[in-house]
TIRO-2110 file (N, C-alpha, C; in Angstrom, 1 decimal):
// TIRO-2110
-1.1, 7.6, 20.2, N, 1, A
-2.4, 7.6, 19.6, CA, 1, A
-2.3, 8.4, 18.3, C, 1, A
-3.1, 7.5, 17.3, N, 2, A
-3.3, 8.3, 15.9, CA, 2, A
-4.8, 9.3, 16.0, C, 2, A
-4.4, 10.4, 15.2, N, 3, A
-5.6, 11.5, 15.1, CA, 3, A
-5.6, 12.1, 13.5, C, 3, A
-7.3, 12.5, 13.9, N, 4, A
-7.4, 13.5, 12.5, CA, 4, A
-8.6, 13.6, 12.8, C, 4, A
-8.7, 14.4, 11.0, N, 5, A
-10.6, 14.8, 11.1, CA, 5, A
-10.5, 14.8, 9.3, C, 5, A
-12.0, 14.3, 9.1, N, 6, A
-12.5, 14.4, 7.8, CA, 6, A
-13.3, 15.7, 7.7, C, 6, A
-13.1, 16.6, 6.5, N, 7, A
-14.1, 17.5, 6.6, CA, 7, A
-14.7, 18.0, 5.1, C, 7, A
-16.4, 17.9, 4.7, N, 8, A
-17.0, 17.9, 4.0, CA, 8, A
-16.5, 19.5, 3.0, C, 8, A
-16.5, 19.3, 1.7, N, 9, A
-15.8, 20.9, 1.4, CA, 9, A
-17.0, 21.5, 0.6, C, 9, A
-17.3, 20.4, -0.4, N, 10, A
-18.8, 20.4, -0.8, CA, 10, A
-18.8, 19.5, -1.9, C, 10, A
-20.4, 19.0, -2.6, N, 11, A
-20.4, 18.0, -3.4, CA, 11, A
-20.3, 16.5, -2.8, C, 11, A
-19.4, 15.7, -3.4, N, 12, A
-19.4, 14.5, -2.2, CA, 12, A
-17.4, 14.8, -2.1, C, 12, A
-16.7, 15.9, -1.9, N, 13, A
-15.6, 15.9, -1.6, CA, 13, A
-15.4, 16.1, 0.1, C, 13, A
-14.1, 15.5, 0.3, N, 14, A
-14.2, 15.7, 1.6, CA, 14, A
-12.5, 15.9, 2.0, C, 14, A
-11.5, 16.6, 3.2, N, 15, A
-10.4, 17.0, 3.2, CA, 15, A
-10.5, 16.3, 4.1, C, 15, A
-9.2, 15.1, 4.5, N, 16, A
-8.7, 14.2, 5.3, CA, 16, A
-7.4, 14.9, 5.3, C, 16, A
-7.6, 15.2, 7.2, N, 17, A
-6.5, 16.0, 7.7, CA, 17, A
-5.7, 15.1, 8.9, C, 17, A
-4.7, 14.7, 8.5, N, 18, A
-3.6, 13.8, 9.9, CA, 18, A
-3.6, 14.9, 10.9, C, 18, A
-3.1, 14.0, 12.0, N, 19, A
-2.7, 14.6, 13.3, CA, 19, A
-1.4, 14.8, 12.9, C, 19, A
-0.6, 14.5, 11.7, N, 20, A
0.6, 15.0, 11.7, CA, 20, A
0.7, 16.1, 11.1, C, 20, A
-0.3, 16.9, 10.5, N, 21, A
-0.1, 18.1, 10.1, CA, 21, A
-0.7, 18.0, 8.0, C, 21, A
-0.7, 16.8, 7.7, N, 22, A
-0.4, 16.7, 6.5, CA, 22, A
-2.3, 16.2, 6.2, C, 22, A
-2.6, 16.8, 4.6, N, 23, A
-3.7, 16.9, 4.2, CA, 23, A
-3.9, 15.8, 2.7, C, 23, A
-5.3, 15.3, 2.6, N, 24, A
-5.8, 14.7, 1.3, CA, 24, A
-6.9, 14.9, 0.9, C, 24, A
-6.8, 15.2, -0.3, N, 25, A
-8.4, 15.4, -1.0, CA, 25, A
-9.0, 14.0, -1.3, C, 25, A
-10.4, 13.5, -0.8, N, 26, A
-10.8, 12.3, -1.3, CA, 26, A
-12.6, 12.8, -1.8, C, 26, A
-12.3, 12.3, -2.7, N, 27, A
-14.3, 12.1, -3.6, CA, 27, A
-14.5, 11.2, -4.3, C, 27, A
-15.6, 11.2, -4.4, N, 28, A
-16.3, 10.2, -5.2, CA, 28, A
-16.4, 9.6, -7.0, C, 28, A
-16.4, 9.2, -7.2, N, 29, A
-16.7, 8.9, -8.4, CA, 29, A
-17.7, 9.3, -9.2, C, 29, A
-18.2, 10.2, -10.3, N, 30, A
-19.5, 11.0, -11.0, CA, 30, A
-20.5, 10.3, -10.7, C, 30, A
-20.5, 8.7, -10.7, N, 31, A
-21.2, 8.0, -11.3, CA, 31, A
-22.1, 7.7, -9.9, C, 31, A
-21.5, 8.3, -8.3, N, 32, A
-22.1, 8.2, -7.1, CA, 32, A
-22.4, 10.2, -6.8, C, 32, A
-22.1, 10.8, -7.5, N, 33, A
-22.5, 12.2, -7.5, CA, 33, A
-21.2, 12.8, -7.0, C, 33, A
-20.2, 12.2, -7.2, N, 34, A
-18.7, 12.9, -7.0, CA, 34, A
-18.2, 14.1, -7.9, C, 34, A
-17.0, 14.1, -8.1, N, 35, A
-16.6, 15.4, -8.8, CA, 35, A
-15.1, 14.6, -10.1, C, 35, A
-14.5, 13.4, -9.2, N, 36, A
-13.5, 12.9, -9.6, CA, 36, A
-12.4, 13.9, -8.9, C, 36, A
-12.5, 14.9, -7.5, N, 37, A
-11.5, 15.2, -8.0, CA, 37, A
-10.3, 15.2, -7.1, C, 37, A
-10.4, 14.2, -6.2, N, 38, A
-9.4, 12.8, -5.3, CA, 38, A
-10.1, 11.5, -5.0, C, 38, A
-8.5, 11.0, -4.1, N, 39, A
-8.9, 9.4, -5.1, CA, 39, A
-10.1, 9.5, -3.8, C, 39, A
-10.4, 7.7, -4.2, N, 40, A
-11.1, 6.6, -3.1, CA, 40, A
-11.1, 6.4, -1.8, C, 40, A
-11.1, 6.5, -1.1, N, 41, A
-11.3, 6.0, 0.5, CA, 41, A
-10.4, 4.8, 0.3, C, 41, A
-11.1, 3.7, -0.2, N, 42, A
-10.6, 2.9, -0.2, CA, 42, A
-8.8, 2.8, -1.3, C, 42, A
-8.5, 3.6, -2.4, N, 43, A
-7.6, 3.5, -3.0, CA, 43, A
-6.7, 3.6, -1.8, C, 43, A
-7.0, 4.6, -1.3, N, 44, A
-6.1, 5.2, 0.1, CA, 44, A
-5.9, 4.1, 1.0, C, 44, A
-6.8, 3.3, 1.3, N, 45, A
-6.6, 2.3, 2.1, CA, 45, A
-5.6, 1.3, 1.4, C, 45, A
-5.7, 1.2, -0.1, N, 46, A
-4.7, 0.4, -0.8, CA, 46, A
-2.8, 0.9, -0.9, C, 46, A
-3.1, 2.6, -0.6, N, 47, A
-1.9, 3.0, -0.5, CA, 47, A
-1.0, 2.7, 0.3, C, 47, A
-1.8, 3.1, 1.4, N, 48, A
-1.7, 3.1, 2.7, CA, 48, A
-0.9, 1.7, 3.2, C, 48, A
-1.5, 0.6, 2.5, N, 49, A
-0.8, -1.0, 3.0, CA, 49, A
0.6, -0.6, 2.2, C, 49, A
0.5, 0.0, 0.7, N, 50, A
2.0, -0.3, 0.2, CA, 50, A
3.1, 0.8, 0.9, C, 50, A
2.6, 1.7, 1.2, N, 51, A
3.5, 2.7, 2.1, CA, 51, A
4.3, 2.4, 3.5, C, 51, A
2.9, 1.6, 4.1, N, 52, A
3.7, 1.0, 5.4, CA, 52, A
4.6, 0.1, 4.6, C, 52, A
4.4, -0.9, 3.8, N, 53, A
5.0, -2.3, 3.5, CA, 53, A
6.7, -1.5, 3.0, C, 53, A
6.4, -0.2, 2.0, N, 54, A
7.5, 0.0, 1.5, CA, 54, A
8.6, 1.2, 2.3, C, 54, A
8.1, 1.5, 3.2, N, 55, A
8.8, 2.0, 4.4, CA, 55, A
9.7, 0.9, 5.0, C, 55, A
8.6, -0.5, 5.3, N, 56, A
9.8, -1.2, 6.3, CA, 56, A
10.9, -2.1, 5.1, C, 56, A
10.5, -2.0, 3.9, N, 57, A
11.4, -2.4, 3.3, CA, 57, A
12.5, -1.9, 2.9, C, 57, A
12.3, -0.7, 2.3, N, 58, A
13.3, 0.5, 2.1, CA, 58, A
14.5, 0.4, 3.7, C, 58, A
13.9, 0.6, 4.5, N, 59, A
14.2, 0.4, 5.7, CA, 59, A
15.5, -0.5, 6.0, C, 59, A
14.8, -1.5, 6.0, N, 60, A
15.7, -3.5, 6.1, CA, 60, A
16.4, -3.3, 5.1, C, 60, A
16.3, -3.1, 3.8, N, 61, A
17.3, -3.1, 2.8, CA, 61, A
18.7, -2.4, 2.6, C, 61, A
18.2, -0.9, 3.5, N, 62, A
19.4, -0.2, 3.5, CA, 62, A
20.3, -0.9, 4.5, C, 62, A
19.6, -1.4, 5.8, N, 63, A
20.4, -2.1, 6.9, CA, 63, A
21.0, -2.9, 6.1, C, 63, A
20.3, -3.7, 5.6, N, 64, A
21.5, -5.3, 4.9, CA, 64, A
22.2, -4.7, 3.4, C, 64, A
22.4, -3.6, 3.3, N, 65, A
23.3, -2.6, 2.6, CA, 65, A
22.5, -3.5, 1.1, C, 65, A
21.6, -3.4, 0.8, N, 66, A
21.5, -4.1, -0.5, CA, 66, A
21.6, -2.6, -1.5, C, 66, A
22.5, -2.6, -2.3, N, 67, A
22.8, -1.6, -3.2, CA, 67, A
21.4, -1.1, -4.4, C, 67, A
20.2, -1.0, -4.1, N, 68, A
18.7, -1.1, -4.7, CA, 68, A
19.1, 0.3, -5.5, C, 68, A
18.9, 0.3, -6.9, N, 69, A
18.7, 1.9, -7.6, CA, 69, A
17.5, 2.0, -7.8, C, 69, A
16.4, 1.4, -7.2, N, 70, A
14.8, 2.0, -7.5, CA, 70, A
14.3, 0.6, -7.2, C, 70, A
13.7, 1.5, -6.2, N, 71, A
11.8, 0.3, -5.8, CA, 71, A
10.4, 0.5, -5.9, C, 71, A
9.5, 0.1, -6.1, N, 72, A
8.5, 0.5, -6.3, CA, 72, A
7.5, -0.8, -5.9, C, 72, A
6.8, -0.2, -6.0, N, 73, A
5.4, -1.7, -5.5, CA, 73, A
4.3, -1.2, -6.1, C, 73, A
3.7, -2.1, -6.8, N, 74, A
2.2, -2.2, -7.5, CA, 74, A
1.3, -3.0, -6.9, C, 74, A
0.3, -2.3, -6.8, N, 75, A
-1.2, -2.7, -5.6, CA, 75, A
-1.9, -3.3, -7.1, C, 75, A
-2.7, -4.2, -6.5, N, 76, A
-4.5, -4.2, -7.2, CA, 76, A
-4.8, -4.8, -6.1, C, 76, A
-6.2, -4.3, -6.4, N, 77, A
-7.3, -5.4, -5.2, CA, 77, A
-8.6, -5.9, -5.7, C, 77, A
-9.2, -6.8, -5.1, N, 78, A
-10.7, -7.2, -5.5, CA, 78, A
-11.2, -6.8, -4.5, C, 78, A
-12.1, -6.4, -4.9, N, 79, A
-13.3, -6.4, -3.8, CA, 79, A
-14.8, -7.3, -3.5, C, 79, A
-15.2, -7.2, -2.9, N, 80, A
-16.5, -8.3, -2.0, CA, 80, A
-17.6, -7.2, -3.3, C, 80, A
-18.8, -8.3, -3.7, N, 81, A
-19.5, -7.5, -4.6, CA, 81, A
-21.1, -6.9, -3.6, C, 81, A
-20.7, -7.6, -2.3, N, 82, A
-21.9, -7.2, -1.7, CA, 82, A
-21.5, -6.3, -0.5, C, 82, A
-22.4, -5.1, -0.4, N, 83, A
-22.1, -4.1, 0.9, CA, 83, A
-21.8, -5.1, 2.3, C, 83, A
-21.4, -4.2, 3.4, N, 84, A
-20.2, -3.6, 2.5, CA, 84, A
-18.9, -4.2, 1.8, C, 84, A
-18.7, -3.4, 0.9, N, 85, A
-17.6, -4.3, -0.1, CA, 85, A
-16.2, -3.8, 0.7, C, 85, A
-15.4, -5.1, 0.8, N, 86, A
-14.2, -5.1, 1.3, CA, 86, A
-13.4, -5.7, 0.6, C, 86, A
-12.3, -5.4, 0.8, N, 87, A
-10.6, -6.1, -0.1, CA, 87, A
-11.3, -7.7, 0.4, C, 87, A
-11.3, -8.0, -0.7, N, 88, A
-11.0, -9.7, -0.3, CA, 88, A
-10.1, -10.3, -1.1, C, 88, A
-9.2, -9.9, -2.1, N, 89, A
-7.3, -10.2, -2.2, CA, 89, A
-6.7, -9.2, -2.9, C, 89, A
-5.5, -9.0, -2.2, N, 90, A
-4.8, -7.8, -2.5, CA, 90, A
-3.5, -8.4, -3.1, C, 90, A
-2.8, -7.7, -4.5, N, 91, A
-1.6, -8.3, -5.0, CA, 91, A
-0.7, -7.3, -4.7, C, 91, A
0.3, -7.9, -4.3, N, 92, A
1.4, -6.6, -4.1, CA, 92, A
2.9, -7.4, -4.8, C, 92, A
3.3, -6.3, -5.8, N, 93, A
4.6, -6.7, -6.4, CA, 93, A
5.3, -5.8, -6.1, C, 93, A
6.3, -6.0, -5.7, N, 94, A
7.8, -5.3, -5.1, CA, 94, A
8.4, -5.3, -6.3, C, 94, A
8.8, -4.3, -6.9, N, 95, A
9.8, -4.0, -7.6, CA, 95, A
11.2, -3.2, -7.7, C, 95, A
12.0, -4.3, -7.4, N, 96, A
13.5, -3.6, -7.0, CA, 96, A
14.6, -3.6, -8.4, C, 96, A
15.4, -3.0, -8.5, N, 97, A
16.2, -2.6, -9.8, CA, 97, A
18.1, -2.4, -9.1, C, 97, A
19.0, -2.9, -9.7, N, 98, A
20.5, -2.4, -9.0, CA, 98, A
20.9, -3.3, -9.6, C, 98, A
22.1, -3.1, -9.7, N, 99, A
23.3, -3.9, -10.3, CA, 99, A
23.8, -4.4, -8.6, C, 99, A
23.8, -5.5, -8.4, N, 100, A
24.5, -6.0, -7.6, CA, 100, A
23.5, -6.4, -6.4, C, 100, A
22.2, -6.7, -6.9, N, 101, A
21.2, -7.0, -5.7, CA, 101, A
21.0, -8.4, -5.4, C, 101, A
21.1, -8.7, -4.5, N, 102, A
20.7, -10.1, -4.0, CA, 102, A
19.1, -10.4, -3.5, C, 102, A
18.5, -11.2, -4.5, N, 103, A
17.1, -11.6, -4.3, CA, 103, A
17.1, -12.0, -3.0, C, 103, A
18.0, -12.7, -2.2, N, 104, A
18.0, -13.2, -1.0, CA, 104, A
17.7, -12.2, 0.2, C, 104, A
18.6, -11.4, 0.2, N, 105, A
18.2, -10.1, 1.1, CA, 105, A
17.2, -9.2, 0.3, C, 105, A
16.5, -9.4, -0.3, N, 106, A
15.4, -8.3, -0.9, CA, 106, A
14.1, -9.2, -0.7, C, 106, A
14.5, -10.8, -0.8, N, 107, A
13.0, -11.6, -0.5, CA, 107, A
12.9, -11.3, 1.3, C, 107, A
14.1, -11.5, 2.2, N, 108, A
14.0, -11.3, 3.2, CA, 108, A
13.7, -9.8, 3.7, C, 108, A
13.4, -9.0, 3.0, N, 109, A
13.0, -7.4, 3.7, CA, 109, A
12.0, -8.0, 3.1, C, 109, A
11.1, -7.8, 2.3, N, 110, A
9.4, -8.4, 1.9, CA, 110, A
9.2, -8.9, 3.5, C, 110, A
9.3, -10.4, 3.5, N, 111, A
9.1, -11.2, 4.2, CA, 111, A
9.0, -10.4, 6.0, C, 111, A
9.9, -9.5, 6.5, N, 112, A
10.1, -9.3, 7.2, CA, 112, A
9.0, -8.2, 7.7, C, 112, A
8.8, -7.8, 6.6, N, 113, A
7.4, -6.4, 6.8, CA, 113, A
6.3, -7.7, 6.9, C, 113, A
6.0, -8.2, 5.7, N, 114, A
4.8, -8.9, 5.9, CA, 114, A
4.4, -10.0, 7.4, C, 114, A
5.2, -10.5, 7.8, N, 115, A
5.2, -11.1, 8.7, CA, 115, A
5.5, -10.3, 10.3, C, 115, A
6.1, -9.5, 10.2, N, 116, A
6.4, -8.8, 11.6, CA, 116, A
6.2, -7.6, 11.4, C, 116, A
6.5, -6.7, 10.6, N, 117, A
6.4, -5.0, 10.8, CA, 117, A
5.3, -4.2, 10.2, C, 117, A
4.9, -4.6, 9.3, N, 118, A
3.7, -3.8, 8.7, CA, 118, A
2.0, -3.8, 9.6, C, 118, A
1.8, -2.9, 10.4, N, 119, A
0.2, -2.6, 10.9, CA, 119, A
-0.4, -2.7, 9.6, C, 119, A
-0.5, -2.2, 8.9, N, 120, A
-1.7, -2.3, 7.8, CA, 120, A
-1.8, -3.5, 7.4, C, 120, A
-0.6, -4.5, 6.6, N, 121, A
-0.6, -5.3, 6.3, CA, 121, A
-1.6, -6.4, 7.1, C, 121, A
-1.3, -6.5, 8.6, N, 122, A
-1.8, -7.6, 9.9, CA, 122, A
-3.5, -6.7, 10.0, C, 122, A
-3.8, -5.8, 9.4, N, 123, A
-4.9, -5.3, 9.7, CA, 123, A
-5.8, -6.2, 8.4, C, 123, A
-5.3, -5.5, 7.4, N, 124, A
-6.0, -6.2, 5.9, CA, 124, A
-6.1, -7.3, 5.6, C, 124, A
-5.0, -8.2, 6.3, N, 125, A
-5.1, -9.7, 6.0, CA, 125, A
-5.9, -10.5, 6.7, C, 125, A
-7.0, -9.7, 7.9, N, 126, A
-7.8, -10.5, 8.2, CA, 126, A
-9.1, -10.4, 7.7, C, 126, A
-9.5, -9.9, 6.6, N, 127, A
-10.3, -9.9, 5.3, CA, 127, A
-9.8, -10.3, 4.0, C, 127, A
-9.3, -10.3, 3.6, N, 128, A
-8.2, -10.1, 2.1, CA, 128, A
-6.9, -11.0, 2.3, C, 128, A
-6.8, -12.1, 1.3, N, 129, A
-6.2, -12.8, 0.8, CA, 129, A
-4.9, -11.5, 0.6, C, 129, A
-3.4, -11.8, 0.9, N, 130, A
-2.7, -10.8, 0.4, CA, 130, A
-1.4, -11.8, -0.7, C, 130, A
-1.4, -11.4, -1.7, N, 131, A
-0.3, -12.5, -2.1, CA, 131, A
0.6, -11.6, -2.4, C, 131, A
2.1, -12.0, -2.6, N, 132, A
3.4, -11.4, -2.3, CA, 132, A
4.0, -11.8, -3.6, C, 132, A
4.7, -10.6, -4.5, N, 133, A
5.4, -11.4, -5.3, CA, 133, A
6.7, -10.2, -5.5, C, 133, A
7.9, -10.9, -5.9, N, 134, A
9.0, -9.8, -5.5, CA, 134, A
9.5, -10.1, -7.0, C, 134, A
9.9, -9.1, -7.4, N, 135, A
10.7, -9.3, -8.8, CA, 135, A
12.1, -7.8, -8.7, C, 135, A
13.0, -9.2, -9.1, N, 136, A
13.9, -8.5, -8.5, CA, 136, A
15.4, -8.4, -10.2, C, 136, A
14.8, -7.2, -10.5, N, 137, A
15.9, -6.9, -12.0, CA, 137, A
15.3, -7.7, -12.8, C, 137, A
13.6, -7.8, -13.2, N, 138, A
12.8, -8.6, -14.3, CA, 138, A
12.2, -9.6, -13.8, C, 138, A
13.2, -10.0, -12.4, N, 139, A
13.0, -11.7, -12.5, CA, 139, A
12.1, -12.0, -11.2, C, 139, A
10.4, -12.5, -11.8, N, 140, A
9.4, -12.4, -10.6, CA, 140, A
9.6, -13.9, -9.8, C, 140, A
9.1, -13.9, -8.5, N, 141, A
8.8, -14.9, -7.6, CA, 141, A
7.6, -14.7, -6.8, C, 141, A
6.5, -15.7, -6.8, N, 142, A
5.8, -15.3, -5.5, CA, 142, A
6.6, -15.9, -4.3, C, 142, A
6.0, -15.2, -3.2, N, 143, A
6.7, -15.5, -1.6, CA, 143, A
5.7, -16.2, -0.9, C, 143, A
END
C-alpha cells in the first residue's frame, strides 16, 4: 500500500509528504492566489509518468547492456479546457545519447514500459492520448 499526507503551510502552498519518507513543495500560480513557489499538482502528475516510464527504461536498457551515456525524456501535455481539466494527450520523447547504441534495444525498453511496466503510464492513458517518440543520437521516430 502507497501513503502520505498533504499539508496546508499557508497561502495556497501545501507540503506533499510520501510514505517513503521524502517531501515536495506544491502551489499555485499568482494568478489563482499562489506564491509560485512549487510546481503544479498536475506538473507532478506529468513527472510522475516520466519517472515511472524512465525508471523502467533505465532499467531494461542496462539488462540488454545498451551502452547509453545520457537519457532524458521530455513531457508536454494538453489539457481538457473544461473543469475538471484533465491530460487529454501527453508527448513523451525519450532521449538517449552513446556511441554504440542500438535503436532496436532502446525502441524495445520504451515499448516495454509503455505496454507492460509503467502504472502511471496504464493510469493516464485512460484519459490522455499518449504518443511515444524515441530519438536516439538526433535521430527521432514515433513508436
Amino acid at each position: 500500500m502507497l501513503s502520505g499526507s498533504v499539508t496546508w503551510t499557508e497561502g495556497m502552498a501545501v507540503i506533499g509528504a510520501s510514505g517513503s519518507g521524502h517531501e515536495v513543495l506544491m502551489d499555485a500560480a499568482p494568478a489563482v492566489g499562489g506564491e509560485d513557489r512549487g510546481a503544479r499538482p498536475k506538473e507532478l502528475t506529468l513527472l510522475s509518468l516520466g519517472g515511472c516510464t524512465a525508471l523502467d527504461v533505465i532499467s531494461i536498457m542496462r539488462k540488454m547492456q545498451v551502452p547509453f551515456e545520457s537519457f532524458r525524456i521530455d513531457l508536454e501535455a494538453d489539457t481538457s479546457e473544461a473543469h475538471p481539466s484533465v491530460f487529454t494527450e501527453i508527448r513523451l520523447v525519450y532521449k538517449t545519447e552513446g556511441e554504440g547504441v542500438q535503436r532496436e534495444k532502446v525502441d524495445r525498453a520504451i515499448q516495454l514500459s509503455q505496454e507492460r511496466y509503467c502504472g502511471v503510464t496504464h493510469m493516464l492513458n485512460k484519459t490522455a492520448k499518449i504518443v511515444v517518440i524515441s530519438e536516439v543520437n538526433g535521430e527521432r521516430k514515433e513508436l
